[in-house]
N, C-alpha and C positions, 0 to 999 in steps of 0.2 A: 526402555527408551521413553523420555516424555512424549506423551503427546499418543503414547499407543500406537495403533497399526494407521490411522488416519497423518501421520505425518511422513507415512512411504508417499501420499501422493503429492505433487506440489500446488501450492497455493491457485496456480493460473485454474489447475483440474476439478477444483469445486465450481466453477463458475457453470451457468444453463447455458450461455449462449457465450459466441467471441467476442464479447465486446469487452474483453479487460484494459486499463482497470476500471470502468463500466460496466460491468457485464452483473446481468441478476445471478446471486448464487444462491447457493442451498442456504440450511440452515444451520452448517459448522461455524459458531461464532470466532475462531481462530484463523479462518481462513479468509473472512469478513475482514476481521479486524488489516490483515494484511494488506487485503486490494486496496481498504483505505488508508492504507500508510506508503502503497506505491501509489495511489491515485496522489495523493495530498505532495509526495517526494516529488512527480514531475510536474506539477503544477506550478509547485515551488519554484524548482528548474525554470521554470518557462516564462513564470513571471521577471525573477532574476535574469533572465538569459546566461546562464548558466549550463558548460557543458557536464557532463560525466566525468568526464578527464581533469577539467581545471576543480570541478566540486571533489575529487577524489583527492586531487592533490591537497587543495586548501583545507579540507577536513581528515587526512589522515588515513583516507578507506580508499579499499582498492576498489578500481574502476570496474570489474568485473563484478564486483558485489553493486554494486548502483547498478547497472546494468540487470541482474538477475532481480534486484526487490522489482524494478519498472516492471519486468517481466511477469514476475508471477514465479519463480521458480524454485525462491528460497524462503525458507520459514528465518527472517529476521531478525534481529539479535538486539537486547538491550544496549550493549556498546556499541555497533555501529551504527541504529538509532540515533543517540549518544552525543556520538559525533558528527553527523549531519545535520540532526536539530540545530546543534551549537552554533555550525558555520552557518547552515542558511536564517537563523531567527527566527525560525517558526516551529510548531507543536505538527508531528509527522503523527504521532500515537493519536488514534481518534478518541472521542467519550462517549466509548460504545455502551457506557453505562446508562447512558442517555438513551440511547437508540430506542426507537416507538415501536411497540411489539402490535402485531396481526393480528384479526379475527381469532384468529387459533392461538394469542398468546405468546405465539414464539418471534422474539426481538427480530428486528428487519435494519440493515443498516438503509441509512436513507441516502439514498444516490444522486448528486446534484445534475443538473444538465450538462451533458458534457458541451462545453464550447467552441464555438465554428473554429477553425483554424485560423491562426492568426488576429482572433480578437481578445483582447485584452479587456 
């Protein structure tokens, strides 16, 4: 199976604390990469005001799969990616290649403030 025994757990479960998709995680960069592809999906959302349901419709994916990336609870897929990118207009895939690594070397995704509720 890709991903070895590290992808029985889900995505939300590498995180240190509850604060997904904010929360410090470990140093799995696949697990990284994901918070920031559900952090950046509901941002998207929220700027657009956009629900699940009408964004599932418009782009072709089911609503339970939007639902689960927000969550943490599924390892993401290049076509449903894909197709969200497409309809919302924005890069969901971060450049974790970019990402600024730690005293100890090992890459840290960088977590932006999360936003008071309701400001834009």
């Amino acid at each position: 199976m890709p991903g070895g025994t590290r992808r029985h757990k889900k995505p939300f479960e590498y995180a240190l604390d509850a604060n997904w998709p904010y929360a410090v995680m470990d140093d799995f960069r696949a697990a990284q990469i994901i918070q920031a592809v559900a952090r950046a999906l509901a941002e998207a959302m929220e700027r657009q005001q956009v629900s699940a349901n009408v964004l599932a419709a418009r782009a072709g994916v089911n609503r339970q799969v939007i639902a689960n990336i927000l969550a943490g609870t599924t390892w993401s897929d290049a076509f449903t990616l894909g197709c969200l990118e497409a309809e919302l207009g924005v890069m969901l895939w971060p450049q974790h290649l970019d990402w600024p690594k730690d005293d100890n070397g090992v890459v840290q995704q960088p977590i932006p403030p999360q936003a008071e509720p309701g400001a834009n």
